[in-house]
N, C-alpha and C positions, 0 to 999 in steps of 0.2 A: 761524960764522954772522955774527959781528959785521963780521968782513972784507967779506964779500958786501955787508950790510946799508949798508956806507958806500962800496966801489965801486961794487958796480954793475952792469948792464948799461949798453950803450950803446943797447942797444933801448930798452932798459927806461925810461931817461933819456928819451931822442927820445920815448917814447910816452906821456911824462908831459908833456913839455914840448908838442907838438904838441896833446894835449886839452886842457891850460891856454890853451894861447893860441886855439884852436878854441872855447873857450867865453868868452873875453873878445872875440874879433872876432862872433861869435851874439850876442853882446849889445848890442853897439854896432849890428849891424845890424835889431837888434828896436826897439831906443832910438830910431833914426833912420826907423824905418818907422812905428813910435808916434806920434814928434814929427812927422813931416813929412805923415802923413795929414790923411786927412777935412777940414774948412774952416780948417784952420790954416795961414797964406802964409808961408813965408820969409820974409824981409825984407832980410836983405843977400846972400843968394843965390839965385839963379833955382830952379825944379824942376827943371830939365835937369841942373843941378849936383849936385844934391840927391840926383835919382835915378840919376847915373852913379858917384856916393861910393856910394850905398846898393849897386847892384850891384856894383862893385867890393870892397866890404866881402864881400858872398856871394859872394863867387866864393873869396878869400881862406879863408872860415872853410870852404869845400868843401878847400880843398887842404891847410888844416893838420889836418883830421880825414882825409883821405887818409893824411897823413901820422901821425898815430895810430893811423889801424885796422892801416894796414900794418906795423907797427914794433911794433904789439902782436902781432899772427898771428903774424908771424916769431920774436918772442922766445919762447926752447924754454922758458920759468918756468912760463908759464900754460895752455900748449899747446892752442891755439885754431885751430880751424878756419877757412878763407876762409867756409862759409858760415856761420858764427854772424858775421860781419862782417855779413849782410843777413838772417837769419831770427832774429827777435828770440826771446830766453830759450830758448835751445836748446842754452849753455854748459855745462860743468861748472865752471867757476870763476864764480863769484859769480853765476849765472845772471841771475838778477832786476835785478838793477843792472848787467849788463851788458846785459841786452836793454832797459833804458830805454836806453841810450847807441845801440842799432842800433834801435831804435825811430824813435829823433831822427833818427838819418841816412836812416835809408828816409824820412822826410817833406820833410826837404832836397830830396832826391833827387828826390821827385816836385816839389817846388818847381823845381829846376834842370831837370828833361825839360819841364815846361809853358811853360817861362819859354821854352824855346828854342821850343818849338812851339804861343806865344802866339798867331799870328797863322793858324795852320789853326784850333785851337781855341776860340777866339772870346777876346774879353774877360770874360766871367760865369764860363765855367768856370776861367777863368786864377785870375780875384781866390779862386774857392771854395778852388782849392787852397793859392793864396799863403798866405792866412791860414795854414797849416795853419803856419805858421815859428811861430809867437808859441805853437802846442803844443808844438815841438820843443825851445826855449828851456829850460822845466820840466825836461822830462825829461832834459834834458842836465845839467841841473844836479843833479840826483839821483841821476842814473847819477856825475857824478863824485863827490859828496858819498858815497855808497857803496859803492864800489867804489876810489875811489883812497887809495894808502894814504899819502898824507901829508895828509888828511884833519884830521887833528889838530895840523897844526902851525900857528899864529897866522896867520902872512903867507896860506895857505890858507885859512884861516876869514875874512882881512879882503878876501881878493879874492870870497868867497862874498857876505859883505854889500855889497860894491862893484856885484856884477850884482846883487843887488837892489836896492837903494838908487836906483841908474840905472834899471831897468826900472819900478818903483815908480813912481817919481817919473816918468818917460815918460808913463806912464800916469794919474799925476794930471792936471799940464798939460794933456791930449787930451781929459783930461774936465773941466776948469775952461772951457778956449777952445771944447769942444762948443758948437754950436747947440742949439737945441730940437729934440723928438723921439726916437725910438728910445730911452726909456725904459729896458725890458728891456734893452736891447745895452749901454746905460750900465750899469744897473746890474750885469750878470753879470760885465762886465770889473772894475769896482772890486773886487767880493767874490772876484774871481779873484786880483788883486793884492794886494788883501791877505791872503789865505789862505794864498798861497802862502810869504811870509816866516814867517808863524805854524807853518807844516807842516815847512817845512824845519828850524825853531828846533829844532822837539818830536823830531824823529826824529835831528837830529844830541846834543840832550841824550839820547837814550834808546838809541840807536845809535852810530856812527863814535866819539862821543868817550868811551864807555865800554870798560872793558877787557872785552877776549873778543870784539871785535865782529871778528873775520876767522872766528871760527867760527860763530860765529851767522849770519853773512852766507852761509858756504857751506851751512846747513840746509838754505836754502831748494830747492838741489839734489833732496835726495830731495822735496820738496814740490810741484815741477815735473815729477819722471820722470827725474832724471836720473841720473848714477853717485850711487855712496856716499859 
């Protein structure tokens, strides 16, 4: 056991390394979608620039979650089907934490089909869906906090508070340089930002860094409908 435990697969690797960097590039392009919206100007670079880095960051975090669903499916450990890669909590391996992570990408995905089919579909319905990235953010970050198993090791825990600490802070800025107005839309977003670091805190004290949390995690299996 010990052997395995320190080689490895190579799937297994790739599909650790591919969601890590798949939610470090999601964050950077949340941070930048944050920052550079609503009446906030750039200032040493145009929005042309702005928004061809922004899309080129999404296109990027679509190909290294490519590369993590794929390299997870394939690897025979967890033995996962192609479709729990798009129909969320339908696994038998950590269901719930897995279908936040296929949650995130089904709302990518409808991000990435409107984005291409912006211009049949108007601009109002474009932006309703865009938002939807700043949901998928959370959840990806939950799906890794429990479900991945290096979970507990430091460098993990400080790249956790690094996507928050960035989107956090994205989001104070956005709301310090706000205009007047829209009240409520202010305020949901602040208590959303900061909820979310408070939530994440409690569940990884109570969860992922306590011992026993791989069997606890697969309960929720029979909780969902799924195998034993």
């Amino acid at each position: 056991m010990t052997t395995l435990a320190l080689t490895g697969s190579p799937l297994w690797y790739a599909g650790r390394v591919g969601g890590t960097l798949a939610l470090i590039l999601l964050t950077a392009t949340v941070v930048l979608g944050i920052a550079s919206g609503g009446r906030t100007e750039p200032r040493r670079i145009g929005r042309f620039e702005v928004g061809l880095l922004h899309r080129n960051l999404s296109l990027l975090t679509v190909v290294f979650l490519v590369v993590h669903v794929v390299t997870v499916v394939l690897d025979p450990f967890v033995h996962l089907s192609w479709a729990v890669s798009v129909v969320p909590f339908g696994a038998s391996y950590r269901p719930l934490w897995l279908g936040l992570g296929t949650a995130a990408l089904d709302l990518l995905l409808a991000v990435l089909v409107t984005s291409a089919l912006r211009r049949r579909i108007g601009l109002r319905p474009w932006k309703a869906v865009h938002r939807l990235a700043y949901a998928a953010w959370p959840l990806a970050l939950f799906h890794s906090a429990g479900t991945g198993t290096d979970t507990r090791l430091p460098l993990q825990l400080w790249l956790y508070a690094a996507c928050l600490v960035s989107v956090v802070g994205a989001m104070g800025w956005r709301l310090v340089k706000a205009g007047p107005g829209r009240v409520v839309g202010r305020l949901v977003a602040a208590v959303a930002a900061l909820a979310v670091p408070v939530v994440l805190a409690e569940f990884l004290a109570a969860g992922p860094l306590q011992p026993g949390w791989a069997q606890r995690a697969a309960v929720t299996t029979v909780l969902l409908g799924g195998g034993r």
